[in-house]
C-alpha positions as CSV (number, residue, x, y, z in Angstrom):
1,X,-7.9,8.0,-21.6
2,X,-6.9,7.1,-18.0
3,X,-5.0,3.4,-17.5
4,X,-4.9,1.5,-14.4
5,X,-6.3,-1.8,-12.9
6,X,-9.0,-0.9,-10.4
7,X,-10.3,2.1,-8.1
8,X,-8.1,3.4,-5.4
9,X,-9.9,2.3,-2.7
10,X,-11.2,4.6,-0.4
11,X,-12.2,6.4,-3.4
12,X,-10.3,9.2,-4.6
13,X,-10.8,12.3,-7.2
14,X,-8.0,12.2,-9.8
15,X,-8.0,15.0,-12.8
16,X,-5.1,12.7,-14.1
17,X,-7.3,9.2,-14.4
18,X,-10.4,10.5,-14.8
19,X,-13.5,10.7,-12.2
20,X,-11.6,8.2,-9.8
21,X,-7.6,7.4,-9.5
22,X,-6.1,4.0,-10.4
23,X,-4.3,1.8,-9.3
24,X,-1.4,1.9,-11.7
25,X,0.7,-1.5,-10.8
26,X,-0.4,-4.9,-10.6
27,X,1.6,-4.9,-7.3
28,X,-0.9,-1.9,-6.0
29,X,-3.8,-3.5,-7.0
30,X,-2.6,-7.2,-5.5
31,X,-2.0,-5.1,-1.9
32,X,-5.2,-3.8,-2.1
33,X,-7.3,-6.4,-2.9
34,X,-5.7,-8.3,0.1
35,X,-6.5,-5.4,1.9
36,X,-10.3,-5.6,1.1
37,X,-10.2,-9.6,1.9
38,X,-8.7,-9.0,5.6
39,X,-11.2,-6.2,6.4
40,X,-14.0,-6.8,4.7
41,X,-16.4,-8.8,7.1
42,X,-18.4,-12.0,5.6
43,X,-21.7,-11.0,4.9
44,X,-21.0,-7.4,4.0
45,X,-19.8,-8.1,0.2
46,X,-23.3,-8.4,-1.6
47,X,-23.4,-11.5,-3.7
48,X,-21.0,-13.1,-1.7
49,X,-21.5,-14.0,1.8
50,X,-18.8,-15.8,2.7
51,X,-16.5,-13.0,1.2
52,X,-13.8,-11.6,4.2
53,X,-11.6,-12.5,7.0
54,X,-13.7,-9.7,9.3
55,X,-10.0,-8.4,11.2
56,X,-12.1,-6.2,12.9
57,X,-14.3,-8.7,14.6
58,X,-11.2,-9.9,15.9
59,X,-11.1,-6.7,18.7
60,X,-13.8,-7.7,20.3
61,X,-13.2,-11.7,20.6
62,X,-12.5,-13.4,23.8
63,X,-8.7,-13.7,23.5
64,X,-7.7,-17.9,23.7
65,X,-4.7,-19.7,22.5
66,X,-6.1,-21.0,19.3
67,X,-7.2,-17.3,18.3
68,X,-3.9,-16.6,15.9
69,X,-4.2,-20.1,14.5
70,X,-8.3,-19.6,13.6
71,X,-7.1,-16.4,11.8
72,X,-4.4,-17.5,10.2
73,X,-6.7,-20.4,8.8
74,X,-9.4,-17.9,7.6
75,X,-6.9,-15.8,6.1
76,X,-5.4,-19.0,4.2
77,X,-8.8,-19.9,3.4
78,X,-10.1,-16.8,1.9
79,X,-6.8,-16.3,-0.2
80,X,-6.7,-19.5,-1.8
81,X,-10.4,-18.8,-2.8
82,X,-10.5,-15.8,-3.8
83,X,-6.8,-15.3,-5.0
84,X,-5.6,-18.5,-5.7
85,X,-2.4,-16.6,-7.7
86,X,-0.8,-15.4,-4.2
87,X,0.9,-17.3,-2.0
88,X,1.3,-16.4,2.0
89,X,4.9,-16.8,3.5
90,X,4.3,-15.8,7.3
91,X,1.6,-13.7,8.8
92,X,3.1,-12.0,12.6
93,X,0.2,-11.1,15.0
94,X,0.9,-7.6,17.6
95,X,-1.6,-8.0,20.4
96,X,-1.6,-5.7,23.3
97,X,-2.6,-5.6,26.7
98,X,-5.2,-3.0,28.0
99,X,-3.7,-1.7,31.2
100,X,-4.3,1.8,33.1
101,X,-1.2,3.1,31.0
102,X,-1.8,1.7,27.6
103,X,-5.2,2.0,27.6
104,X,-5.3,4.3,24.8
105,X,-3.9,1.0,23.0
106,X,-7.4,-0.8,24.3
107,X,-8.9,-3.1,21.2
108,X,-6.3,-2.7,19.0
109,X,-4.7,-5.8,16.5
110,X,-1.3,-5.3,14.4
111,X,-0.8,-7.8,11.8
112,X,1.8,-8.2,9.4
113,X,0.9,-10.1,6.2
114,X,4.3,-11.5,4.2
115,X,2.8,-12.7,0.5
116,X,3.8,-13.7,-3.4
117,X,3.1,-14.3,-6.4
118,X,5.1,-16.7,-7.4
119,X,4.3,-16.3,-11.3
120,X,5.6,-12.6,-11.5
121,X,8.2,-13.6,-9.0
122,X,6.6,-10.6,-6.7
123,X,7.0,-10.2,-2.9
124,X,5.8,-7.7,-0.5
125,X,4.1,-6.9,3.1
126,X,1.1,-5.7,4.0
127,X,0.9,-4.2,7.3
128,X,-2.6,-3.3,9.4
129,X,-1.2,-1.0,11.7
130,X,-3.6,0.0,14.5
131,X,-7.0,-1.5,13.6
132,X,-9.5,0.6,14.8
C-alpha cells in the first residue's frame, strides 16, 4: 500500500504509489496546496466560489499602483482562510515591460511567495516563474 498526503498535482502515473503519485512530505503537499490557491481562479473550484487568488487574471489587468498591494491582500486573505496554519513572511512581485525587444516577455508576472508554518517550525519559497 502506497503512503503519501495528496495527488501530485498535474496528475501523474506512479507504479511506486499506485494509480497516481504522492506527495510524500507534508512540506510537498503545503507547496502545492499554495500553489493551487494562487492559480486557481474564484469561481472555478466547484463548491466553493470564492476559492483562489486568479494570478493569471492578473496579465491582463490594467497595471496601477495599488495592483501589488490588491494582490498581496487577496493572497493574505485566501491563506488565512483556507490555511490558517501558514504564515506569509514577504511576497516580491517581477513585472516587465512589453517593449519591441522584450516582447516575447509580453503578459508575463513573477512572484516570489516567502511562507511558514510556524508549528513545525518550516520555511520555504514558492516561486511562479513565467506565468503564462
Amino acid at each position: 500500500m502506497a503512503y503519501g498526503y495528496s495527488a501530485v498535482l498535474p496528475l501523474q502515473r506512479s507504479q511506486e504509489d499506485g494509480f497516481y503519485a504522492l506527495t510524500k512530505t507534508l512540506a510537498s503537499n503545503i507547496k502545492q496546496n499554495l500553489m493551487n490557491i494562487l492559480l486557481t481562479g474564484p469561481g472555478e473550484r466547484v463548491m466553493l466560489p470564492n476559492f483562489g487568488v486568479g494570478l493569471r487574471r492578473v496579465l491582463f489587468m490594467q497595471a496601477h499602483e495599488a495592483l501589488e498591494a490588491e494582490i498581496t491582500e487577496r493572497i493574505e486573505d485566501q491563506v488565512a482562510t483556507y490555511m490558517p496554519f501558514v504564515s506569509i513572511t514577504r511576497i516580491k512581485y517581477f513585472k516587465f515591460n512589453t517593449t519591441v525587444e522584450t516582447s516575447e516577455r509580453e503578459h508575463q508576472f513573477d512572484i516570489q511567495l516567502f511562507y511558514g508554518v510556524p508549528q513545525l517550525n518550516f520555511s520555504d519559497l514558492l516561486e511562479i516563474i513565467r506565468l503564462p
